[in-house]
N, C-alpha and C positions, 0 to 999 in steps of 0.2 A: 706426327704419325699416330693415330690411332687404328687401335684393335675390332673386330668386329663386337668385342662382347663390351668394349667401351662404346663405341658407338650409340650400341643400341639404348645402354647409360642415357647416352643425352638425348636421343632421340624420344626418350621416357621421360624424362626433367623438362625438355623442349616442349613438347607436346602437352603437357599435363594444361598450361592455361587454352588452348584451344579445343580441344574434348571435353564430352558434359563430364562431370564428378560421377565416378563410381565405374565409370570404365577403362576396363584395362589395357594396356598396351603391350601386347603379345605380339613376339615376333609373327603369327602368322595372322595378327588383324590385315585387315583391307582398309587403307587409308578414307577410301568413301565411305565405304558402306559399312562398317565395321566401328568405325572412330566418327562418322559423321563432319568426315570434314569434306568441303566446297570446293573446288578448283582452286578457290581464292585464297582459300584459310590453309591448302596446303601450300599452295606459292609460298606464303607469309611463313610457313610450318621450315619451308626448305632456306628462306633466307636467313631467318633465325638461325638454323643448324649450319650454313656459311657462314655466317660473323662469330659464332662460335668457335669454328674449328676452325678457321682463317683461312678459307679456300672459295673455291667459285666453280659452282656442278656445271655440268655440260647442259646445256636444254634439252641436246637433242638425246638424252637418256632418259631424261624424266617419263615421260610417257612409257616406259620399260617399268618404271617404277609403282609395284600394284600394294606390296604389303608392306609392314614394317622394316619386316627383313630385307625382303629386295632393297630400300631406301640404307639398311645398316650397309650392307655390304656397296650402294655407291660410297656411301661416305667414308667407308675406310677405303676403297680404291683411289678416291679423289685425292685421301690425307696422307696417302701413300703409305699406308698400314699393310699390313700381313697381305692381303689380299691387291695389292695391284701388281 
């Protein structure tokens, strides 16, 4: 079980090698447009934060999934944290 503001922890740690250096990962970035990441790099973004927290997201939520936050708050619902 993790917390929303753990979450967002590894979502921060997780992220750091696929975002250029020097940008920040604030809960209200925009995973594209914001952090510059690809359809592909965030697939890569989301499986990383599953083998991490030892769970498996739903697909069909993903596309609901626009900013940092949005993504903190599946992953604590998923890990069965405060919020599911």
């Amino acid at each position: 079980m993790a917390s929303y503001a753990e979450c967002l922890q590894i979502i921060r740690d997780v992220a750091e090698p696929f975002i250029d250096e020097g940008v920040s990962v604030d809960e209200d970035a925009v995973l594209g447009a914001e952090l510059g990441l690809s359809s592909l790099r965030t697939l890569e973004l989301v499986a990383e934060l599953e083998d991490r927290l030892d769970i498996s997201l739903p697909l069909n939520a993903l596309p609901g999934v626009r900013t940092v936050a949005d993504l903190a708050r599946l992953l604590e619902k998923s890990s069965g944290g405060e919020g599911a």
